[in-house]
N, C-alpha and C positions, 0 to 999 in steps of 0.2 A: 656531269663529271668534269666538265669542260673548265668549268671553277676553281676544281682543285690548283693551289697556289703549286710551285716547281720547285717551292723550299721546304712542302707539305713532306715530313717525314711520314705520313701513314703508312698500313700497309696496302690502301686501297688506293692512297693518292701516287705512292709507288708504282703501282700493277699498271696504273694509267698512265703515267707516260714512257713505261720500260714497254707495254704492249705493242704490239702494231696493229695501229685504229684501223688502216687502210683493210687489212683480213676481215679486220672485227666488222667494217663497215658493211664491206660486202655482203660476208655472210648474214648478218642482220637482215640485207636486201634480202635476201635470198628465204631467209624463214618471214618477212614480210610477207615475201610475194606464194610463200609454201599456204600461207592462210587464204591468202585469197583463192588461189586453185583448190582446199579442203572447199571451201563456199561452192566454187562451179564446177567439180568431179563429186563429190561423194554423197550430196545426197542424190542425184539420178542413180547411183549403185545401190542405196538403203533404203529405197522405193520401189526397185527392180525382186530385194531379195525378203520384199516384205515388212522391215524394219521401219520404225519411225523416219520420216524426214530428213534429220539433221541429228542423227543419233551417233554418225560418224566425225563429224563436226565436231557435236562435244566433245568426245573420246579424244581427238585431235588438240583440242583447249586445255585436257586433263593430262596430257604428256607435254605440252608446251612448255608452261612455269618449269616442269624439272629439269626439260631439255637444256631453257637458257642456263638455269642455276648453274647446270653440269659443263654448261662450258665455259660459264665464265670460274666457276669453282676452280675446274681445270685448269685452266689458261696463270691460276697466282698461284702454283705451285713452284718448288723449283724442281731443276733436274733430276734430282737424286730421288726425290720426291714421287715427279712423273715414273719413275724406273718402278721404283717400290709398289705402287696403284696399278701398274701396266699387268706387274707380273700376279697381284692378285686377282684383277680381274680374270688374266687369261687361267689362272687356276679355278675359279668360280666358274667362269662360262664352259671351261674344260666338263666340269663337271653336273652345267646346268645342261650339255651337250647329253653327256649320258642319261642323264634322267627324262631326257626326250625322247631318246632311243626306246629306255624302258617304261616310261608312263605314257608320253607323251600324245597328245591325238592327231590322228592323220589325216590330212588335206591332199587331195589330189595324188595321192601315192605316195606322199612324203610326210614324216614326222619330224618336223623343223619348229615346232611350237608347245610352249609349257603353260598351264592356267598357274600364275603366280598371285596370292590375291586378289583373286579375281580378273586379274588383267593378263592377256594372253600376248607372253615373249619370245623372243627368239634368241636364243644364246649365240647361237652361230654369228649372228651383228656385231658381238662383243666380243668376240672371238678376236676379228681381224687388227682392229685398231693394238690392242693390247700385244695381239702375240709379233705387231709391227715393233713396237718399244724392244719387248723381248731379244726379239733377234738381233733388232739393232746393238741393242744391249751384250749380247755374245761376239757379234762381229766387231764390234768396238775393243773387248777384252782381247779378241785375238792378235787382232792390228795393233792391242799395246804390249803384248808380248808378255804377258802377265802368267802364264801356262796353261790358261785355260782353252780347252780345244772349243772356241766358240763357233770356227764353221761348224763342223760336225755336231755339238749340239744345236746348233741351229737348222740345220737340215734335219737333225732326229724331232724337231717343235714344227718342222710345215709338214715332213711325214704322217708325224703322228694326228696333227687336226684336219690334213687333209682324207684322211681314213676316217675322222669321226663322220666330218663332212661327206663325203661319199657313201659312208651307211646311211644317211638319211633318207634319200639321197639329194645332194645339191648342188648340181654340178654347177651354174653359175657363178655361186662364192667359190668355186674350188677352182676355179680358170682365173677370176679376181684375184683371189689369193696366191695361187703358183705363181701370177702374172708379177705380183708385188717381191715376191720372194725373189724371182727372180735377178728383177731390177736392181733388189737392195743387195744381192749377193754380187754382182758385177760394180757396183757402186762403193763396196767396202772392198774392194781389189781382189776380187779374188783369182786364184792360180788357173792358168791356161785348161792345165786339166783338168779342174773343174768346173770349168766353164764347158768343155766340148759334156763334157761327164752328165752335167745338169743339164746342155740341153738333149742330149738323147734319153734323158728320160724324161722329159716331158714330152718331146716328142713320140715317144715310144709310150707313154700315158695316156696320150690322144690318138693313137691310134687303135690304141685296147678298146678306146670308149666307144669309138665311132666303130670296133667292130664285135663287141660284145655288148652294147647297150643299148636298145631299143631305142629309148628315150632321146638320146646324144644321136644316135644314126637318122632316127625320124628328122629331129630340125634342122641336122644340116645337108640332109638330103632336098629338105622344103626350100632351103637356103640357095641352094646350089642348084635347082631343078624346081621352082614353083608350081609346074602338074604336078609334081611328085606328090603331094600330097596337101592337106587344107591347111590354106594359109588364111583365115577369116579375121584376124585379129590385125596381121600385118596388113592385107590389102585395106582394111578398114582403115586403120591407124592414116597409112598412105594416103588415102581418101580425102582423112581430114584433112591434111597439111594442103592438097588442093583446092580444098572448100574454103580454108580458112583464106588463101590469099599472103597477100602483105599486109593487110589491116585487121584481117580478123571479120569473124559473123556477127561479136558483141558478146560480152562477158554473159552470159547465161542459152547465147544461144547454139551453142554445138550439140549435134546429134550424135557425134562420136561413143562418149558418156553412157547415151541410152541403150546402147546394145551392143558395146565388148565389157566382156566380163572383169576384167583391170585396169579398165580406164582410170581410177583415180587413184594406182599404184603403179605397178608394171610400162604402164601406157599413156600416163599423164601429160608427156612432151606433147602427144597427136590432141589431146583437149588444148591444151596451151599455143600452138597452131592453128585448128579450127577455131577456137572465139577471141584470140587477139591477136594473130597474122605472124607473119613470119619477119616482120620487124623483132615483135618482142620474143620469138624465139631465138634470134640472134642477140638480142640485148641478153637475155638469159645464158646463150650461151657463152656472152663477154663476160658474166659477172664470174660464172667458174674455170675461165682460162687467167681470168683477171687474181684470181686468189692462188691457182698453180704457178701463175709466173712473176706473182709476188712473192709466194712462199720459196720456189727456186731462189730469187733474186738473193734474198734475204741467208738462204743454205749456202751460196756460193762465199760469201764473207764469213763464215763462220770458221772457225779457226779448233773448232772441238771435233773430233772425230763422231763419236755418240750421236752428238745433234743434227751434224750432217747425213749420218744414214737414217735416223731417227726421224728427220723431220721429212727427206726425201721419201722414206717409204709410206706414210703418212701423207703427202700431196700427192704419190702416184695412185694412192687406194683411193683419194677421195676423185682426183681428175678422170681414174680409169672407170671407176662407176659409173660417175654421169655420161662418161663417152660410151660407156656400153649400154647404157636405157638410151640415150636420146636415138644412138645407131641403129639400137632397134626398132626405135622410134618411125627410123628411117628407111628402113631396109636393109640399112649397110651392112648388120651381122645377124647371124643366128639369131632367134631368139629365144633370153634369156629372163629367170626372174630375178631382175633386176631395179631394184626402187633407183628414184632421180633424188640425190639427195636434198634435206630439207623442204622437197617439194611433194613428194608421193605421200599418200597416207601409210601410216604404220608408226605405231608410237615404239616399237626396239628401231627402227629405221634410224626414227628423228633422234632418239636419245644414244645410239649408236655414232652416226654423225654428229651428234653433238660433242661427244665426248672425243670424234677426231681431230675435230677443229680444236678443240680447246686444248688437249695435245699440243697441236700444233703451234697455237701461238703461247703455249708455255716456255716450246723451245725457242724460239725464234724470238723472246723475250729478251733485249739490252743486256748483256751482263757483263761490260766491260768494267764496270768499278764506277765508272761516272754515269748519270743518265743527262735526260736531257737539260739543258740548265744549268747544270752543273751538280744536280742533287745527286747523289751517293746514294748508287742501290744496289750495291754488294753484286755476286756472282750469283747469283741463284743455287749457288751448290747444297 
């Protein structure tokens, strides 16, 4: 692509230099290095539960091709564009949500998963990215005084998916997602009073959970009190990151893998520790501080309302994921099921995150009227 001339009127030689490569590069590392962990996590999981080999592996090569497609697709839209996709998705997954509820098959207590052609997805993935645009979208209309009451419909869109999400039950995305909602409702200015307003009710939300839900009371009682009850997956996890060192045991040699049940999703930071050290979990975790405080950088200069909470609530969903697997990676939170993005297996995961990032760098595309060089690439409106 590097070829492409700067007076190349295309629409692809365009997308290339309005983009920011710096995002695009990182994240590239990052599904680089997501392959290489599918190789050293998921077949000890598809050998554990009976399955071929490298059966997860494939699976993992069969959502790749569409993941990249879907972000770099993403990424040459323009805004008005992004807006339009945002709110279909979140009306599709809205609805791919309920048919989970009512078909759907259940795992471990929860109904989070649809057989779509044969391939089993998660709506609720698609859910977040999209209903981020949305709101964006409403809180932008407000702030331009257009009449449209977009706080309120925007708190009546995290109300209402955070109920789908809660009937599943899953409480993870529904802490991810308040967390995001939150951020982006203080970030689009919102009034005193509904800031004291929103935070008593999540406060007052988490306190319903941890005292009416089994589930939510167990792990943060484990959290807060480790006799309290079995922590086998955290002290393990733990473990590894002591085995592994600073160098690491060697790309296939971690025992982590062989005997917790999510190691190559959930748990995949503690493989990535135990066989390549705690070097390259720090490089790891440069590359996704490296794309939030790029993407920040880049939000701060922007001069559009929309793109600014749009793109902010978008870098807080992708940066608060990965801090909430690797932490629990760590110990440092409850734990959560929480994939690491571009790097856990799970093809709604990958194509989920796929579709953030590419979001993201649709907004945070040039569109000052000149690009680089001097070529003319319009507004993206």
């Amino acid at each position: 692509m590097s070829s492409f001339a700067r007076t190349d009127t295309s629409i692809l030689s365009q997308w290339w230099w309005t983009v920011d490569r710096w995002i695009l590069g990182a994240a590239s590392a990052l599904i680089v290095f997501g392959i290489l962990m599918s190789f050293a996590a998921s077949p000890a999981y598809a050998e554990r539960m009976g399955f071929e080999t490298y059966l997860f592996v494939r699976k993992h090569f069969i959502f790749l091709p569409a993941a990249i497609i879907l972000m770099i697709g993403m990424s040459t839209l323009s805004v008005r564009n992004i807006r339009r996709v945002a709110l279909a998705i979140f009306l599709l997954s809205v609805l791919g949500i309920i048919a989970t509820l009512l078909f759907g098959a259940e795992r471990n207590g929860a109904q989070r998963w649809i057989s779509v052609a044969g391939m089993s997805l998660q709506p609720s993935e698609f859910l977040k990215p999209a209903l981020v645009i949305v709101m964006a979208w409403m809180f932008a209309e407000q702030n331009r005084g257009s009449g449209v009451p977009g706080y309120w419909i925007a708190c009546g869109l995290w109300a209402g998916a955070v109920l789908l999400l809660m009937a599943q039950p899953d409480f993870g995305q529904t802490v991810l997602l308040t967390a995001t909602f939150g951020v982006m409702f203080f970030v689009s200015g919102m009034p005193r009073i509904l800031i004291v307003m929103s935070g008593a009710v999540m406060a007052l939300g988490t306190m319903l959970a941890y005292m009416f839900v089994p589930h939510v009371t167990n792990r943060i009682d484990r959290f807060l009190n480790p006799a309290s009850g079995d922590n086998y997956q955290v002290d393990k996890a733990v473990d590894a990151f002591s085995r592994g060192g600073l160098l690491g045991q060697g790309p296939g040699e971690g025992e982590v893998k062989r005997v917790l049940p999510d190691a190559h999703t959930d748990y995949i930071f503690a493989v990535v520790g135990e066989e390549f050290g705690g070097i390259v979990c720090l490089l790891l975790v440069g590359l996704f501080a490296f794309i939030v405080l790029r993407g920040l950088a880049r939000v701060f200069v922007s001069e559009d309302n929309f793109v600014q909470i749009a793109a902010f609530g978008l870098i807080f969903l992708f940066g608060m994921q990965a801090a909430i697997n690797m932490g629990v990676s760590l110990d440092l939170l409850p734990s959560k099921g929480m994939t690491l993005p571009f790097i856990s297996y799970g093809g709604s995961s990958l194509l989920a995150v796929s579709l953030t990032v590419g979001m993201l760098l649709a907004l945070l595309r040039k569109r000052a009227g000149i690009g680089i060089g001097g070529v003319s690439v319009g507004r993206g409106e």
